[in-house]
DSSP file (Angstrom, degrees, kcal/mol; ACC not computed):
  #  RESIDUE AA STRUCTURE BP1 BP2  ACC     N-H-->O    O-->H-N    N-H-->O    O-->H-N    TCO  KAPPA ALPHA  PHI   PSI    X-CA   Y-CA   Z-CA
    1    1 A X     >        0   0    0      0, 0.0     4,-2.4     0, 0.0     5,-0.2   0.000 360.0 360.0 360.0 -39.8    0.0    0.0    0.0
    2    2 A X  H  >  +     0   0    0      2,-0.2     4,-3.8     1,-0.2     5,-0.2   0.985 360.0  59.7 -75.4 -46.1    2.8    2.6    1.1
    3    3 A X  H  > S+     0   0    0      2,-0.2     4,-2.7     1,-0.2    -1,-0.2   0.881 104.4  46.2 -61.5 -30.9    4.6    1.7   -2.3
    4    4 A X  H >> S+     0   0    0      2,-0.2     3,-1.2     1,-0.2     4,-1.2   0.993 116.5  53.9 -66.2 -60.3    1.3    2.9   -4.7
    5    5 A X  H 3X S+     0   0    0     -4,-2.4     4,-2.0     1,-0.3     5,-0.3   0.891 101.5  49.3 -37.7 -57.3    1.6    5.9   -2.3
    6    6 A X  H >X S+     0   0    0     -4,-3.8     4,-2.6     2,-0.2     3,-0.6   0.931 113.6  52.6 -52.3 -50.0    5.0    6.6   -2.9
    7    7 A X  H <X S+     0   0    0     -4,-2.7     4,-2.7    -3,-1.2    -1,-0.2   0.756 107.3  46.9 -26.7 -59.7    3.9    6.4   -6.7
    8    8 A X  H 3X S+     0   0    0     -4,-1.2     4,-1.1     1,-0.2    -1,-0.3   0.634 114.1  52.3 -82.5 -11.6    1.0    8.8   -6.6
    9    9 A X  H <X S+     0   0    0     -4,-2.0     4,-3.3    -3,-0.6    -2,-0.2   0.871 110.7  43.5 -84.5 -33.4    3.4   11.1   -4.7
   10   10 A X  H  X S+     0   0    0     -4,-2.6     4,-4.0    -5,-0.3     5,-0.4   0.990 115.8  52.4 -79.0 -44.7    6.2   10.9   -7.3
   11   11 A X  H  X S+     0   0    0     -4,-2.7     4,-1.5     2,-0.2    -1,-0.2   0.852 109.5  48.9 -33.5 -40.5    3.5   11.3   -9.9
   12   12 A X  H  X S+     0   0    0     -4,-1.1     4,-0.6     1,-0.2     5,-0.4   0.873 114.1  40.6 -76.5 -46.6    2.3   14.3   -8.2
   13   13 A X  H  X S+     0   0    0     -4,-3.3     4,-1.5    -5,-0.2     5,-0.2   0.986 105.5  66.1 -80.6 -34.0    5.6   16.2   -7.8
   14   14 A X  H  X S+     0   0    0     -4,-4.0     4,-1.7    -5,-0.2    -1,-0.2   0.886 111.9  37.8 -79.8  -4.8    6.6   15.0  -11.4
   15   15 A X  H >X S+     0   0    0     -4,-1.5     3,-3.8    -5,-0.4     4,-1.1   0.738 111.5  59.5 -91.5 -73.8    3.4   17.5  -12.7
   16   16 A X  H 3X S+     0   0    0     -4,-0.6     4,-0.9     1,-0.3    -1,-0.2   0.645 111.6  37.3  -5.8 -44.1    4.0   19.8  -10.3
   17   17 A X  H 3X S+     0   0    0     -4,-1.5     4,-2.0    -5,-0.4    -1,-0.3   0.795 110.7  54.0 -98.6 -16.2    6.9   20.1  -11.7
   18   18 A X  H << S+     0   0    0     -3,-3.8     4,-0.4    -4,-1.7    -1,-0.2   0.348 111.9  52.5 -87.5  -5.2    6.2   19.8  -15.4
   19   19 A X  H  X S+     0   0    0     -4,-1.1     4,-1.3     2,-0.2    -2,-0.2   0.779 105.4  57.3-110.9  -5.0    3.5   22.7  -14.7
   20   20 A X  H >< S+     0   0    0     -4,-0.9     3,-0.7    -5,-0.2     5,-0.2   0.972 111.0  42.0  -2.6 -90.7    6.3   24.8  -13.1
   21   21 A X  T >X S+     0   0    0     -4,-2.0     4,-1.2     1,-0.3     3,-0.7   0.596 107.7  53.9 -75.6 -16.1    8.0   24.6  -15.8
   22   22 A X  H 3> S+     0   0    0     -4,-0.4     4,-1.3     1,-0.2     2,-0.6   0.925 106.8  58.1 -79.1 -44.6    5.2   25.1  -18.7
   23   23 A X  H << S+     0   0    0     -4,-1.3    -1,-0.2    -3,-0.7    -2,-0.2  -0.075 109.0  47.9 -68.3  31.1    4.0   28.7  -16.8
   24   24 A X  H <> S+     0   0    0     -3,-0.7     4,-2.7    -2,-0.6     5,-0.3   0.332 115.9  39.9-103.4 -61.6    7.6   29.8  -17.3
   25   25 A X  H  X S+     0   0    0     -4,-1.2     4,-1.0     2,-0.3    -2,-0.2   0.808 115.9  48.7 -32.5 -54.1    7.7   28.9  -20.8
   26   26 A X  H >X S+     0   0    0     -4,-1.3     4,-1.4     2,-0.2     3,-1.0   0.964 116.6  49.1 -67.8 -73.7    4.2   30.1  -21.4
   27   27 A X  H >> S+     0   0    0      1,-0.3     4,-1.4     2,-0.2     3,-0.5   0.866 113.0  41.7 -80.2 -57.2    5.4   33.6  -19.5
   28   28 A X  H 3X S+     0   0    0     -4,-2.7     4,-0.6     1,-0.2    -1,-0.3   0.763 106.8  67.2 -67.3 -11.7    8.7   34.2  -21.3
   29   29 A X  H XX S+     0   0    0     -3,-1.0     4,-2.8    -4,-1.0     3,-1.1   0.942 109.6  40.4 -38.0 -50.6    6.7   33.2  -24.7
   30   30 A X  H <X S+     0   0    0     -4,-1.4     4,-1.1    -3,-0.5     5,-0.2   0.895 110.4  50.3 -87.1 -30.5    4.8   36.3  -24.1
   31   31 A X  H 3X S+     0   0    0     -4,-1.4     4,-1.3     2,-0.2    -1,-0.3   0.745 107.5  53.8 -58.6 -23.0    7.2   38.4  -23.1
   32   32 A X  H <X S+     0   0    0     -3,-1.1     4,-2.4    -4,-0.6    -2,-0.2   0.728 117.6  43.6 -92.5 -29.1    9.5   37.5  -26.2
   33   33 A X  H  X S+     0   0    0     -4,-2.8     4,-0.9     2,-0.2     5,-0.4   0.767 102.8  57.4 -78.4 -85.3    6.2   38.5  -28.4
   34   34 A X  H >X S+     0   0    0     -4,-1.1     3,-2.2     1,-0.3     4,-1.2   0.528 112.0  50.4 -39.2 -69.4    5.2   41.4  -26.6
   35   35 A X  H >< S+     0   0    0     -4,-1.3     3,-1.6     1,-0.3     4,-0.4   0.776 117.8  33.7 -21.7 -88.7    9.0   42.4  -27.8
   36   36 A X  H 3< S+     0   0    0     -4,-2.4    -1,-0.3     1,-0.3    -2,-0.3   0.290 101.7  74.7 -69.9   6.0    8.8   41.5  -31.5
   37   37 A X  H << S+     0   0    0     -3,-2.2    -1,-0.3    -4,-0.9    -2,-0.2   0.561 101.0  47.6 -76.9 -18.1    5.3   42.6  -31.5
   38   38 A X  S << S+     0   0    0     -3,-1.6    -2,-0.2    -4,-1.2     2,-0.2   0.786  84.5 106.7 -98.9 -29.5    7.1   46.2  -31.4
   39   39 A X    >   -     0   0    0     -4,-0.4     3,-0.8     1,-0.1    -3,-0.0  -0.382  59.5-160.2 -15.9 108.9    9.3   45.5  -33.9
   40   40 A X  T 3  S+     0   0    0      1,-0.3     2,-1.6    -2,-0.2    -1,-0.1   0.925  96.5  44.6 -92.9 -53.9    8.3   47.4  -37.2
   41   41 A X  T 3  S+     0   0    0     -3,-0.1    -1,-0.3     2,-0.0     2,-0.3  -0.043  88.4 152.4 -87.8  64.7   10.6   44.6  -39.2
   42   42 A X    <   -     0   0    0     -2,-1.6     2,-0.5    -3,-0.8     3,-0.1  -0.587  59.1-109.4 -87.9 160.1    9.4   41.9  -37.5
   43   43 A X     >  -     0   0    0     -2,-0.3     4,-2.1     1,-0.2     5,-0.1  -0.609  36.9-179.4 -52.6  98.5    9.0   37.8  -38.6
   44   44 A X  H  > S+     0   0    0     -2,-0.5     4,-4.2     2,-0.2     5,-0.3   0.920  83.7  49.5 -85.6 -52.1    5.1   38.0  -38.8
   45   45 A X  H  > S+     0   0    0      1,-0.3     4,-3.5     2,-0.2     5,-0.1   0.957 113.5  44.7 -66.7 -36.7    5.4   34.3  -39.8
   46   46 A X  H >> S+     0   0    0      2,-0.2     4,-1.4     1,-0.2     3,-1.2   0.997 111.9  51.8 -59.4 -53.7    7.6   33.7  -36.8
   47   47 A X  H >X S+     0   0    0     -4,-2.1     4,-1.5     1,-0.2     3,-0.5   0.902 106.6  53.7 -29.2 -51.0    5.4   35.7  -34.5
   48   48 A X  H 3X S+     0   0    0     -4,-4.2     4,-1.2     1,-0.3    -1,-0.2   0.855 113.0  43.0 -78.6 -37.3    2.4   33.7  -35.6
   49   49 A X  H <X S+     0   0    0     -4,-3.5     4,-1.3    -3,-1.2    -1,-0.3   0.767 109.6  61.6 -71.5 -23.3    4.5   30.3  -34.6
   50   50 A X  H <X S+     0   0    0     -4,-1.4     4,-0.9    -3,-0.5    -2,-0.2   0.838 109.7  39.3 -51.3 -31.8    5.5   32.2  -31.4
   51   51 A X  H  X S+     0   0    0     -4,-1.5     4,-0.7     2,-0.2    -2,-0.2   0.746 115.6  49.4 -99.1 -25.5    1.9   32.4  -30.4
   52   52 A X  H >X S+     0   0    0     -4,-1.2     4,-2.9    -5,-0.3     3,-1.8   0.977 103.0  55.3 -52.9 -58.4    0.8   29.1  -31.4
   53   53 A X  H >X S+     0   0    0     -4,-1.3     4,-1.4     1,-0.3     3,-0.6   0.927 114.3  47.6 -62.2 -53.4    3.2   27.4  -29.9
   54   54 A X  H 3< S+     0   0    0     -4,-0.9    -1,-0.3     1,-0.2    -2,-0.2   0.526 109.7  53.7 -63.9 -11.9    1.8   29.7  -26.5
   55   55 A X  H <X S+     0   0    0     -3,-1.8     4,-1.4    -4,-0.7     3,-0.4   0.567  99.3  52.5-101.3 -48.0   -1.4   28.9  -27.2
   56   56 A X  H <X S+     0   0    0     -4,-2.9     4,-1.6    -3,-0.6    -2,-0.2   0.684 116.2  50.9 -84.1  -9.9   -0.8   25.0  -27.4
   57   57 A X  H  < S+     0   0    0     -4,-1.4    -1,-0.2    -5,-0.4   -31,-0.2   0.357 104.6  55.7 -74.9  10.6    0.9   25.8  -23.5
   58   58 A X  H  > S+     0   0    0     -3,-0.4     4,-5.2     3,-0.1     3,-0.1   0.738 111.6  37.2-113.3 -90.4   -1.9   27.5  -22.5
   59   59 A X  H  X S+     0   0    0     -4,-1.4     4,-1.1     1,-0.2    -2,-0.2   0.812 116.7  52.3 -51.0 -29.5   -4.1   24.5  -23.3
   60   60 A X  H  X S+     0   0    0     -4,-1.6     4,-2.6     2,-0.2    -1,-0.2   0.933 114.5  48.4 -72.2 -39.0   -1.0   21.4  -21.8
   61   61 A X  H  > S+     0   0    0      2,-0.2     4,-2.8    -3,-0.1    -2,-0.2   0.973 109.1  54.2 -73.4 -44.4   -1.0   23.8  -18.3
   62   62 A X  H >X S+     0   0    0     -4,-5.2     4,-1.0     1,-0.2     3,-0.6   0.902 114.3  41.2 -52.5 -86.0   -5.1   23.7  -18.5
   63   63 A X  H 3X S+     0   0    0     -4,-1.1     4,-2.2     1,-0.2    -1,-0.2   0.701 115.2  45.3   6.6 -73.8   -4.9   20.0  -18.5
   64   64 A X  H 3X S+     0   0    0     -4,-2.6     4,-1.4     2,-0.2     3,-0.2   0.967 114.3  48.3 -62.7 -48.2   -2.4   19.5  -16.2
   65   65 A X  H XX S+     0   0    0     -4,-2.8     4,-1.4    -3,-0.6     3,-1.1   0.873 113.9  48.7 -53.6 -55.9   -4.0   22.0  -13.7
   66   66 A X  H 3< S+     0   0    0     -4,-1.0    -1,-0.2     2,-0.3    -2,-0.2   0.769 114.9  48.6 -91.8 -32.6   -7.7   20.2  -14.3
   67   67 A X  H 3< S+     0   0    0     -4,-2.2    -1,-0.2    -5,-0.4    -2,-0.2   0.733 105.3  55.2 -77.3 -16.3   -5.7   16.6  -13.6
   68   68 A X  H << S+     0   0    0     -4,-1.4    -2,-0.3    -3,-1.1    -3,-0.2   0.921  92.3  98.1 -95.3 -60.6   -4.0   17.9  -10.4
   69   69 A X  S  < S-     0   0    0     -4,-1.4     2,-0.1     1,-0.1    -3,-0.0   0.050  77.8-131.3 -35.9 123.6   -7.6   18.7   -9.2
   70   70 A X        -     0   0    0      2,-0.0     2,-0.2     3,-0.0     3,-0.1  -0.305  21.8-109.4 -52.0 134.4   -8.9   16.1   -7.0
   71   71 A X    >   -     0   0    0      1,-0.2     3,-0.6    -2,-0.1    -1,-0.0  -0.688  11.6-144.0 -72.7 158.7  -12.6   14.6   -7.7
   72   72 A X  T 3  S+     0   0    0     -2,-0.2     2,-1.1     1,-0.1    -1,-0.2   0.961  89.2  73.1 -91.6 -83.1  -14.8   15.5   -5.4
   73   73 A X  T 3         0   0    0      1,-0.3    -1,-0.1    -3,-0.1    -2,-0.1   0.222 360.0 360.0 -16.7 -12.6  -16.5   12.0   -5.7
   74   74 A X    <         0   0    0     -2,-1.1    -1,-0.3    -3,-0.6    -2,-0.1   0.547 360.0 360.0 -95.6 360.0  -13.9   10.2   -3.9
């Protein structure tokens, strides 16, 4: 019994830690657009992959955040 404990705990700290690190990711994405977004000669096509690319971290941190909730039902 303690080893499935030990399991769901190392599961739990490795999202923790893998959602850590996607809202840093996510948050210097935007900061590196907000930059070239002021840029007159900017990489529009790059921009557009910058923000995708933030957009599909957006949606892996939702995930993770809605799997790190507990059910209620147990």
């Amino acid at each position: 019994m303690a080893e499935i404990e030990d399991n769901v705990d190392r599961e739990l700290f490795r999202n923790v830690e893998k959602l850590r690190q996607l809202r840093i990711e996510h948050r210097d994405l935007d900061e590196v657009i907000s930059r070239l977004s002021l840029d007159l000669h900017v990489n529009e096509l790059q921009l557009k992959r910058l923000k995708k690319r933030k957009l599909m971290l957006k949606d892996q941190i939702a995930r993770l955040e809605s799997q790190l909730i507990p059910d209620l039902n147990a």
